[in-house]
C-alpha positions in Angstrom: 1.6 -59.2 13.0 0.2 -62.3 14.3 -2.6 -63.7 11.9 -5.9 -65.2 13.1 -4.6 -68.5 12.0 -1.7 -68.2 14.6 -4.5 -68.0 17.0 -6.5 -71.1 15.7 -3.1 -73.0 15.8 -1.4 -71.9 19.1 -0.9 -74.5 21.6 0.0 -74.3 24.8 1.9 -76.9 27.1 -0.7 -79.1 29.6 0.7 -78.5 33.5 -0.5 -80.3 36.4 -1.0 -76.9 37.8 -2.4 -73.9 35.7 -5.7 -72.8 34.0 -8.3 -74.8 32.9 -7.8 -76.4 29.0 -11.6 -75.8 28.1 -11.5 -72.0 29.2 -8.3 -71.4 27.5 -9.8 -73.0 24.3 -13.1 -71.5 24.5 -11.5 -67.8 25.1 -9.0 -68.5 21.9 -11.9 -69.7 20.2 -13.7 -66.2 21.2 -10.6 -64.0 20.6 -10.1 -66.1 17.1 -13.5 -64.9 15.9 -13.0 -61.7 16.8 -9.4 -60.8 15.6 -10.8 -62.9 12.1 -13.7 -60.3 11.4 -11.4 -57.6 12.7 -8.7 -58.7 10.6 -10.9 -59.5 7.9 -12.5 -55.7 8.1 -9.0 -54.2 8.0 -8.0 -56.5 4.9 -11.0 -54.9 3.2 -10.4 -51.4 4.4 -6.9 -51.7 2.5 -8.0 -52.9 -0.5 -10.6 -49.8 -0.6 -7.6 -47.6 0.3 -5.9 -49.4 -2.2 -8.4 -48.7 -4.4 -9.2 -45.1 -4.1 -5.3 -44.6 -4.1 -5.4 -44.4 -7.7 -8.6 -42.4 -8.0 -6.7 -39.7 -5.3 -3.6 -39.6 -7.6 -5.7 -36.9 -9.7 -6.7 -35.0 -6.6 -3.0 -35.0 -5.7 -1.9 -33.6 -8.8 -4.5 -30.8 -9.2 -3.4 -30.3 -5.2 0.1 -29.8 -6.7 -1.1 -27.8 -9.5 -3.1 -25.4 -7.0 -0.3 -25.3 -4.8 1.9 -23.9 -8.0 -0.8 -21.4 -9.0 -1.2 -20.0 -5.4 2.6 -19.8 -5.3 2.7 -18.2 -8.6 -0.5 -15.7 -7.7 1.5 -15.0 -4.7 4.8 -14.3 -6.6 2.7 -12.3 -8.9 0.9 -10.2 -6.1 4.2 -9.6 -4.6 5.7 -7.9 -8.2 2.9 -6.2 -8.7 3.1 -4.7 -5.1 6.4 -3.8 -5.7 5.8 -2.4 -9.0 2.7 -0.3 -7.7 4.9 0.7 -4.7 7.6 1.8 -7.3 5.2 3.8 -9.5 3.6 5.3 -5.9 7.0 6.7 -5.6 7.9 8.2 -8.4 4.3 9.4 -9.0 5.3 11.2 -5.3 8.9 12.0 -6.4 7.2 14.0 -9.5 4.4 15.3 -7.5 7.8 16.6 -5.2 9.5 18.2 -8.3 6.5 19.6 -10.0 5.2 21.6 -6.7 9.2 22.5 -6.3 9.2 23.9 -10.0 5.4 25.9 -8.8 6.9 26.9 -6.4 9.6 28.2 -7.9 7.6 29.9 -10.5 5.8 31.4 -7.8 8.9 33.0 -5.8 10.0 33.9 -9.3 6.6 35.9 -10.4 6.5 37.6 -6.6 10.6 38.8 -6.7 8.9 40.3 -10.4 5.8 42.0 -8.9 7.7 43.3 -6.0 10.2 44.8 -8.4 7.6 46.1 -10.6 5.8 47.6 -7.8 9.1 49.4 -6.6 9.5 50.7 -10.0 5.7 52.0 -9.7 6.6 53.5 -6.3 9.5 55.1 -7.6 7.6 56.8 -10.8 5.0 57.8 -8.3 7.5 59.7 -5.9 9.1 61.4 -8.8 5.6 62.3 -10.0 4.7 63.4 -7.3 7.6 65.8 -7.0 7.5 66.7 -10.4 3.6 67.9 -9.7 4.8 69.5 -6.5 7.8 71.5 -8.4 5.0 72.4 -11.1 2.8 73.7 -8.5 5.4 76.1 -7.0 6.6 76.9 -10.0 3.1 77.9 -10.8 2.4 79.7 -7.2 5.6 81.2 -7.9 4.2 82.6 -10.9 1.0 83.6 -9.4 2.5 85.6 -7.1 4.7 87.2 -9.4 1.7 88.2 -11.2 -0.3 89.3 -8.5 2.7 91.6 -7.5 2.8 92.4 -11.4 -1.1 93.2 -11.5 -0.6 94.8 -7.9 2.0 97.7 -9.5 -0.1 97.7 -12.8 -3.1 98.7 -10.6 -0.5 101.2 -8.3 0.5 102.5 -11.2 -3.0 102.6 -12.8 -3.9 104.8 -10.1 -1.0 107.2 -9.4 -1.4 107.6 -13.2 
């Protein structure tokens, strides 16, 4: 990096043909100034950044340190995900078994009811044909007993 004092101390070689010595002088004299302040600016600027280096060290540690935690959050978002996805499927897989079992229970209890209401059919039938049998048993005695009272009363009268 060339220094403002390489400026102030260049010199260049005096030809018979070429630019003019004052101008030259006068324009490193101008450029001198200016790299010096600029130079001189940048010098400062480095010690502030020098400086503040020190002062940013803490920043970069609790940078590192919230970088961890937000790595560590995530990692912990993640298992917990995982685990509530784990427990969503088992809550499902028991959910599964326990309508399977109602279900069960329920094709159980109606195969029960139907048998029971066969068996309620069946009495009925045989009720029903035992009252029928009664019945003609009972018409059959009727009749007998009309025809009875029928030859008490032809008797009755050819008496």
């Amino acid at each position: 990096m060339i220094t403002p004092n390489d400026i102030a101390t260049k010199d260049f070689k005096k030809v018979a043909v070429g630019y003019s010595p004052e101008e030259v002088d006068t324009f490193l004299d101008d450029l001198y100034e200016d790299y010096e302040r600029l130079y001189t600016e940048g010098v400062k600027e480095k010690v502030k950044v020098d400086e503040t280096t020190p002062q940013a060290d803490p920043f970069s540690n609790l940078q590192k340190t919230l970088e961890r935690t937000l790595s560590l959050a995530e990692a912990a978002a993640e298992d917990t995900k995982a685990a509530a996805k784990a427990e969503a499927e088992l809550m499902i897989k028991n959910a599964k078994l326990q309508a399977e079992e109602l279900l069960q229970n329920a094709r159980t209890k109606t195969y029960e009811l139907e048998q029971e209401m066969l068996a309620l059919e069946n009495r009925y039938e045989l009720m029903r044909t035992r009252v029928k049998l009664l019945l003609y048993a009972e018409i059959e005695l009727l009749d007998k007993n009309e025809i009875l009272a029928e030859k008490d009363e032809v008797r009755k009268t050819t008496e």
